[in-house]
N, C-alpha and C positions, 0 to 999 in steps of 0.2 A: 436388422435381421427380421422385425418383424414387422409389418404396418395395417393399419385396421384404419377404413374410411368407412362413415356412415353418413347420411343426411346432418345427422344433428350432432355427431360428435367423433374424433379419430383419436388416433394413438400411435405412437413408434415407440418400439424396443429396440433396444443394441448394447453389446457387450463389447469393450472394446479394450485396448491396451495403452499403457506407457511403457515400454521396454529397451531400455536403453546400456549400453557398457562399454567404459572408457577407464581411461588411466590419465592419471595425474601425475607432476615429477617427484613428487613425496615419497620419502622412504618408506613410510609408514602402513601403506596398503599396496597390496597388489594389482588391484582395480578398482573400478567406481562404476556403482550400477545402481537403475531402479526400477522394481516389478511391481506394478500396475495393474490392476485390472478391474474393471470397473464396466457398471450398467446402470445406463440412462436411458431413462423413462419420460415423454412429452406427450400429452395431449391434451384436448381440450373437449369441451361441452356448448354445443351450442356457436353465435358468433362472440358470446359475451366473456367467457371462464375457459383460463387456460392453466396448466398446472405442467411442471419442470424435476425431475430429480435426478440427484448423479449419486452415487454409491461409488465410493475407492478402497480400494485393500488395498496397501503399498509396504511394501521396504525399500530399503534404501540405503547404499553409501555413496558419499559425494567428494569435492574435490576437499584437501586437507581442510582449508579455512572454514568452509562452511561445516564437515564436521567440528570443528575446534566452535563454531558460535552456537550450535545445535545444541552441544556436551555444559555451554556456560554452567560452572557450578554456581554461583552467585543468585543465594536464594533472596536477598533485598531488590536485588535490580532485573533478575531475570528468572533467573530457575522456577519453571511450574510444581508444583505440590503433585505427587503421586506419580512421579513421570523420571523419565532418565534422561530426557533432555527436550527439544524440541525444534522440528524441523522449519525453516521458516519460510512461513505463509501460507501454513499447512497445520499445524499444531502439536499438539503431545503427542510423543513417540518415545516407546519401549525399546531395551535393547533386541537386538534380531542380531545375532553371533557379533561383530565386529561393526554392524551397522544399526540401523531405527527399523521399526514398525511403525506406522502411521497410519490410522484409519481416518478417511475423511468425508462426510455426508453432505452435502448441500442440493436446494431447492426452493423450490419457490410456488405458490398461487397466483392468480393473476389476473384482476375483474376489468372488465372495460365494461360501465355502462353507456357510457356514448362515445363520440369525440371528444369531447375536452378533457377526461376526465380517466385516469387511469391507475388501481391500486393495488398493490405488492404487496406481500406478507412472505418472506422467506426465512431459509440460513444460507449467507454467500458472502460474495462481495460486493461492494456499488464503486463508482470512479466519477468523480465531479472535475471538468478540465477538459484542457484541448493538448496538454504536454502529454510527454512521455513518463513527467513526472505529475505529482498534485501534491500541493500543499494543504487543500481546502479538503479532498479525500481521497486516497488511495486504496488499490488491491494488494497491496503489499501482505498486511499483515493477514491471520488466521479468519475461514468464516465467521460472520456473525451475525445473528438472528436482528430480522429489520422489519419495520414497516413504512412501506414509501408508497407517496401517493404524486403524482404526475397531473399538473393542470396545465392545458395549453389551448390560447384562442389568442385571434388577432397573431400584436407581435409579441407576448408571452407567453415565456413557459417557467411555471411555481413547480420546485418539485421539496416537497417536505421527506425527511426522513426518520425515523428513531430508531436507534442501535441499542442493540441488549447484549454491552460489549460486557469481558469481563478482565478483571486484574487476577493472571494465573499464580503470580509468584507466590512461593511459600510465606516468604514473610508478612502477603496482605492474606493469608488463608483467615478463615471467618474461626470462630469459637471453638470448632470440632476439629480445626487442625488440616481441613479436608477438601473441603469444599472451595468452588472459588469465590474472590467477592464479586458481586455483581459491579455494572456501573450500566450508567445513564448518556445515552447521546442523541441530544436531539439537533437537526440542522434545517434551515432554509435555505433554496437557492434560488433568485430569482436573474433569470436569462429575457432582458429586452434587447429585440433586434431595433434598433435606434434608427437604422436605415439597412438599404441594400447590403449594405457592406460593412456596417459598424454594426458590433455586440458588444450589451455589458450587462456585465451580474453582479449581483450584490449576496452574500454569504455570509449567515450567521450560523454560530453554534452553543452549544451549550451543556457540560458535562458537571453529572452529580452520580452520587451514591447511596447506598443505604442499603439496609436490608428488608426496608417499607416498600421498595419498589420505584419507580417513577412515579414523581410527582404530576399527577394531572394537570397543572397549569401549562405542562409543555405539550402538553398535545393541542392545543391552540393554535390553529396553523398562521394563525395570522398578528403574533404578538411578538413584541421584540425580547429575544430570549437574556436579552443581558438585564431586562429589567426585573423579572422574572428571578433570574440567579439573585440580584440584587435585594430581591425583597423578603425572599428563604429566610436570609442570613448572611453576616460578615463572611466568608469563606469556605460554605457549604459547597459550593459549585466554581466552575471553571468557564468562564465565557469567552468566544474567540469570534474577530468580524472579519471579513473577505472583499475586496472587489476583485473582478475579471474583466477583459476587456478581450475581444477580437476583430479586427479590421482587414477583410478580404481585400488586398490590391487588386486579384483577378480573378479570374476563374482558377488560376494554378498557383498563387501567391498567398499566402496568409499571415500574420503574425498574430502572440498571442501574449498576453500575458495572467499572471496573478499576484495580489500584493494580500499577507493573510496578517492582521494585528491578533496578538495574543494580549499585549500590553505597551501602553507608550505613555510615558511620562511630555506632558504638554510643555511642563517649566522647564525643559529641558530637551527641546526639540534639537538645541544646537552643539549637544553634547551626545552623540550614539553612543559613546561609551557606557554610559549609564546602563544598569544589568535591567531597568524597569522597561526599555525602552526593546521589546523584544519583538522580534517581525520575521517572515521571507518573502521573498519578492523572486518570480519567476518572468525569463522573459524569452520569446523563442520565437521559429518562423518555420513554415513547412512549406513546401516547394514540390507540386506534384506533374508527373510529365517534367521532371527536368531535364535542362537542355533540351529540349525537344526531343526525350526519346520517350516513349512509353511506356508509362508501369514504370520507370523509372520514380521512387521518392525520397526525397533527400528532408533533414532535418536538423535545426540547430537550437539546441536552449541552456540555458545558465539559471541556476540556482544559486540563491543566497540564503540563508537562515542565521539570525544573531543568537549569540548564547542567553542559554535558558530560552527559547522558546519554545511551544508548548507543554512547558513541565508548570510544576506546581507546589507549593508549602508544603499539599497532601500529595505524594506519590500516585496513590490512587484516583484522582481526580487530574492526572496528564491525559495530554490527549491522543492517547496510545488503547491497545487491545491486544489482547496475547502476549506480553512479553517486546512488544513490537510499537511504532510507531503507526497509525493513520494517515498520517502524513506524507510528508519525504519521508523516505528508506532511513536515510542515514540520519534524522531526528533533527538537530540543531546545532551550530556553531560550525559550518562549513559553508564551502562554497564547490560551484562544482558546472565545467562543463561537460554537456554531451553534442554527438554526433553521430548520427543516424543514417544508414542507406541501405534501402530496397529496390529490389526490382524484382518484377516476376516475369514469368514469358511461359503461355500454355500450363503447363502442368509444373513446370522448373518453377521454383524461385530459390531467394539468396537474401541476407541481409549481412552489415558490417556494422558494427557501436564501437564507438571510441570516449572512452570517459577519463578527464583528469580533476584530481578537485584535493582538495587538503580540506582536513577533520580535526577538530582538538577533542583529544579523550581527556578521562580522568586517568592523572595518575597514581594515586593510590586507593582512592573512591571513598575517605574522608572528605575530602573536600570536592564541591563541584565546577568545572569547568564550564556548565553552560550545553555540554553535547548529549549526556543522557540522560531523555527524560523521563529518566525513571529514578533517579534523584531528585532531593529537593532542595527547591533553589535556595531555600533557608540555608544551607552550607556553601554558599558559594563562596569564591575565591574573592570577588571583591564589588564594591555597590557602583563601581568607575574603574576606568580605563581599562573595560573589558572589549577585545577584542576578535575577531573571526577567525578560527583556528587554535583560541588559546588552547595551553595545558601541556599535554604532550602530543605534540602538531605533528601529522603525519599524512604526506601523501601519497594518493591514489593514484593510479592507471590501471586503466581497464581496457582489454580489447576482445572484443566476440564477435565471431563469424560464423552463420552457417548457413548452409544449403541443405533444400526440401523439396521434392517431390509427393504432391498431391495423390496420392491414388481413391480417394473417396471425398468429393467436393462437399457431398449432404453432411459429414460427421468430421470433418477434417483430420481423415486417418491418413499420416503421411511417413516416406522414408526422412532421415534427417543426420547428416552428418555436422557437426560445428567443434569449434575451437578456441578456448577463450587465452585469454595472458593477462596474471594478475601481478603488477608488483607494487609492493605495500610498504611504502618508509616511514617509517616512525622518529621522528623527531630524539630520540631516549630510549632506545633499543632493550629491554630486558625480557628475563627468561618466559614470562608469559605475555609478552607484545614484544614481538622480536620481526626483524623486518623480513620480509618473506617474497619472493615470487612465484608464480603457479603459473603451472601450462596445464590445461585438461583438456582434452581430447573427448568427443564420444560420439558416437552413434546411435540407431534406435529407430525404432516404428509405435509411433505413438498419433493419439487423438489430441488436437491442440485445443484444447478447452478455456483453458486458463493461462494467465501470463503467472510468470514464475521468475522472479527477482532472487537472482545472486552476485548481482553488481552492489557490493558494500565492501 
């Protein structure tokens, strides 16, 4: 709407929408809607300094499930302090008659003094990976304040991050009853191109807490962070390592993977069961120009995550933010495939996702199964013969479809109709995990900013 160019520094304004309303087959509402509205600000100074902000006012009702995970009362494992529930991947939200309020800010700074060298200071999200999923980092959950700094020459690229994530639930609120606790995530990723065709990264992390702040021995970009956690203290901190790997067959072929240790028992390499022995392993392939049509891309990958991993003795020290996982969506002790198809043509396009995967919950949230890791694995079920899907094992299918029409390519303001089908079987069907299928339906003109996860 608006744009200012000068020699030495520009700017764009735009106020833009999510406006969307559908129906779900639930008794329980008459429709499902969300109102949006939002102004994003870009510009920069100079060729060196650029700076990013998004503004959201929202309400919102959604399809049954996702209000039912929004409303979680469960103030140890979920519920935020001072909030009526929380929307996900967005944050606290008030009630608004039958639905949420949700205000949402994010932004960023942005210095480049040369080539190699590039450094963030935001509130957002970042994504580490070549899937649809990450183990090592994801946008799933709610913004959070970062500073990341980008080195790249030759064939690497160092990208450091620290997260000013926090733990919202009531039960970790700090002394006042009010406030959240803070926590600590510091990560390294290093991405060598090995050859034309092979990549591989190596990831580390490393989560603490306190109300001292971070510890300045992690801002060190160049230290290994488990040594670090290691020398704090017995248990102070949460350390988690990564490798990645990708290998182009062609120019249209790819495959990817990642393998993330939270913890692994060595004497005991030949026994998985074992609850110490905690990992996910992702593996997937993208196919662009398939079949020889264009703009046509097709996608397949499979996750795996063993119970208990990324949780922790301390709650507060998983490695989670908001209520939420960092991670995979669904946290730990599932498995799960997806499937993927795009195409676009001119102004049209379309996608289709197909997901099935089985989840072990807790069943009465005395004891832990291993899947949320907002429990501590100090209660688990058992130190052997833990399995993937234990507890009350239920599986998933999921199917989404929708079609988009472009009508502003600079801001990505589009028509959009889609369709999802959820059916959810639970292993031990009772009155609050009961087995459920959903059809939602909706439409809308909205600005696609951000990816937005309701596949759980």
């Amino acid at each position: 709407m608006l744009q200012v160019k000068k020699e030495d520094y520009w700017l764009t304004l735009d106020f833009l929408v999510d406006v969307q309303l559908g129906k779900d087959n639930s008794d329980s509402q008459k429709y499902t809607y969300n109102n949006t509205r939002l102004m994003k600000i870009d510009g920069g100074l100079g060729d060196k300094f650029s700076f990013s902000t998004t503004i959201y006012e929202s309400q919102g009702r959604f399809a049954e499930y996702i209000n039912l995970f929004a409303s979680n009362p469960d103030k140890e494992t979920f519920k935020p302090v001072s909030s009526e529930g929380l929307v996900p991947g967005r944050g606290k939200a008030k009630e608004f008659g039958t639905g949420y309020d949700y205000p949402v800010a994010e932004g960023y700074m942005s210095y480049t003094p040369n080539k190699f060298l590039n450094v963030q200071l935001g509130h957002g999200k970042n994504f580490i990976g070549d899937g649809y999923r990450s183990f090592l980092l994801s946008d799933v959950s709610s913004p959070a304040t970062y500073l990341k700094m980008d080195v790249s020459f030759w064939k690497f690229k160092y990208t450091n991050i620290w997260m000013w994530a926090q733990d919202v639930r009531e039960f970790a609120a700090n002394e006042n009853g009010r406030a959240h606790l803070r926590k600590y995530i510091a990560m390294h990723y290093l991405s060598i191109n090995v050859t034309d065709k092979f990549n591989l990264g190596f990831f580390e992390a490393a989560v603490s807490a306190g109300e001292n702040g971070i510890d300045m021995s992690f801002f060190n970009p160049l230290m290994f962070y488990r040594s670090v956690e290691f020398n704090r203290g017995e248990d102070v901190g949460n350390a988690l390592i990564g490798i990645t790997s990708k290998y182009k067959f062609s120019d249209k072929f790819m495959g990817y993977s990642q393998l993330i240790i939270d913890e692994f028992s060595f004497g005991n390499l030949t026994n998985l069961s074992d609850w110490r022995n905690k990992f996910g392993l992702q593996l997937g392939a993208k196919w662009f120009d398939a079949l020889n049509v264009k703009n046509l891309f097709l996608q397949g990958e499979f996750n795996y995550a063993r119970p208990y991993t990324f949780a922790h003795q301390n709650p507060v020290l998983n490695y989670g933010h908001y209520s939420q996982p960092i991670g995979h969506l669904w946290g730990a002790n599932f498995w799960e495939m997806i499937g993927i198809a795009r195409y676009k043509k001119d102004r049209w396009s379309g996608y289709g996702k197909l997901i099935l995967g089985k989840r072990g919950f807790d069943k009465d949230g005395t004891v832990s199964y291993g899947g949320n890791i907002y429990q501590s694995y100090d209660i688990r079920v058992s130190d052997t013969n833990n399995s993937i899907g234990q507890g009350n094992t239920a599986t998933i299918f999921m199917f989404d479809a929708q079609g988009n029409y472009l009508l502003n390519p600079s801001n990505k303001l589009s028509l959009f109709a889609g369709l999802s089908f959820r059916k959810f079987s639970p292993e031990t069907p009772t009155a609050t995990f009961k087995a459920d299928t959903n059809i939602w339906f909706t439409v809308g003109l909205r600005a696609d900013l951000f990816n937005w996860y309701f596949d759980f």
